[in-house]
Kinemage of the C-alpha trace (Angstrom):
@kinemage 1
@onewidth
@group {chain A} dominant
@subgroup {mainchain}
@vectorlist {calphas} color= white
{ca unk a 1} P 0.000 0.000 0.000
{ca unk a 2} L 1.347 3.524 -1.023
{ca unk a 3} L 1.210 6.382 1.574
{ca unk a 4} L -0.138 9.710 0.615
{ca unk a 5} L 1.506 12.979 1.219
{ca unk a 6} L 0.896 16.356 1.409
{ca unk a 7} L 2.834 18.689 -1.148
{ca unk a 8} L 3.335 22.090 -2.753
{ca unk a 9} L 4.294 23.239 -6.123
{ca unk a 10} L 6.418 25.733 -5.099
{ca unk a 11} L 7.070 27.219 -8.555
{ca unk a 12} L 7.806 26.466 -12.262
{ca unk a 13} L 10.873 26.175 -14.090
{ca unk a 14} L 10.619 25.626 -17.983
{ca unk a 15} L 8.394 22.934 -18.273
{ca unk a 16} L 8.995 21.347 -14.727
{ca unk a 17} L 7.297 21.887 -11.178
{ca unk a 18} L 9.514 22.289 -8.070
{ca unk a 19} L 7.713 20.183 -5.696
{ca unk a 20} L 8.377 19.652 -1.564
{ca unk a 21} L 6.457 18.431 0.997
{ca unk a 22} L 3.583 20.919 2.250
{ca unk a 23} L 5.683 21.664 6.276
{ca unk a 24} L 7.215 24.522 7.231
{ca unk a 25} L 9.944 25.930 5.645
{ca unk a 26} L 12.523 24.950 7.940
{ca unk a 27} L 11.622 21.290 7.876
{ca unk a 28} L 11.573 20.880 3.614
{ca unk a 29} L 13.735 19.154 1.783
{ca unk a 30} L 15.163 20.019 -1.471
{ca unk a 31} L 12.589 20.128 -3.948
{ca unk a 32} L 12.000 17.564 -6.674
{ca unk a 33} L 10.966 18.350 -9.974
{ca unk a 34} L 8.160 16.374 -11.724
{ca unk a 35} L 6.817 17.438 -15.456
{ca unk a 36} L 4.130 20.251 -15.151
{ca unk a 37} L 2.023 18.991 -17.760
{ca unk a 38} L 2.012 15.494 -15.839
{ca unk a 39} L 0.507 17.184 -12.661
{ca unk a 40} L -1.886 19.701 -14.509
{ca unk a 41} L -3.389 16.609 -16.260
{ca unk a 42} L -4.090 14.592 -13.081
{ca unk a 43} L -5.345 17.910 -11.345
{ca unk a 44} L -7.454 19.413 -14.352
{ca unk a 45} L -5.464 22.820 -14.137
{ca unk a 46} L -3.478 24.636 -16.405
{ca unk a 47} L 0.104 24.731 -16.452
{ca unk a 48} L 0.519 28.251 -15.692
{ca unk a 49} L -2.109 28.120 -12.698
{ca unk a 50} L 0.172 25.109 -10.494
{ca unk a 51} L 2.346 27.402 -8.694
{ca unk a 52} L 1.316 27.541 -5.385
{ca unk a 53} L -0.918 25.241 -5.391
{ca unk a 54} L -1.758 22.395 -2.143
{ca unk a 55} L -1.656 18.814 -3.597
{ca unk a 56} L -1.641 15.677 -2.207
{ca unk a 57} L 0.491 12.526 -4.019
{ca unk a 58} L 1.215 8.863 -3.650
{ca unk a 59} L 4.616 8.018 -2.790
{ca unk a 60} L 5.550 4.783 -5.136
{ca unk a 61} L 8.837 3.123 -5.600
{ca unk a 62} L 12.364 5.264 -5.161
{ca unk a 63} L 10.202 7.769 -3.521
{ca unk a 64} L 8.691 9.439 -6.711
{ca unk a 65} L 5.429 11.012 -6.471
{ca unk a 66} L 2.529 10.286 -8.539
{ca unk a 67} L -1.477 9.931 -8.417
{ca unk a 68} L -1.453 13.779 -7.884
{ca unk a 69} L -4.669 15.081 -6.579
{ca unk a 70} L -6.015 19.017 -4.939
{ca unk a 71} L -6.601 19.225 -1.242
């Protein structure tokens, strides 16, 4: 069974979304970067409207993220 996480897009760069775990600042990681247009699918959002936005995510194998979904 996957777990599900809170996360944040924190911003976009090119065609990727900088993605950490929705915690304070001072408890984040490094963020990962995941294809935009991957995430705006799953959520039915544009592209340009992810930044910012409160998501929640399946962690699967190595630790990616997947099965995106808005809180």
């Amino acid at each position: 069974m996957s777990e599900r996480v809170n996360v944040i897009i924190l911003l976009l760069f090119g065609d990727q979304a900088e993605v950490v775990a929705d915690v304070p600042p001072g408890e984040r990681a490094e963020p990962e970067r995941y294809p935009a247009s991957e995430i705006a699918g799953a959520v039915g959002l544009p592209v340009d409207r992810l930044a910012g936005k409160r998501l929640t995510a399946d962690v699967g194998d190595g630790d990616r993220l997947s099965g995106w979904r808005l809180r």
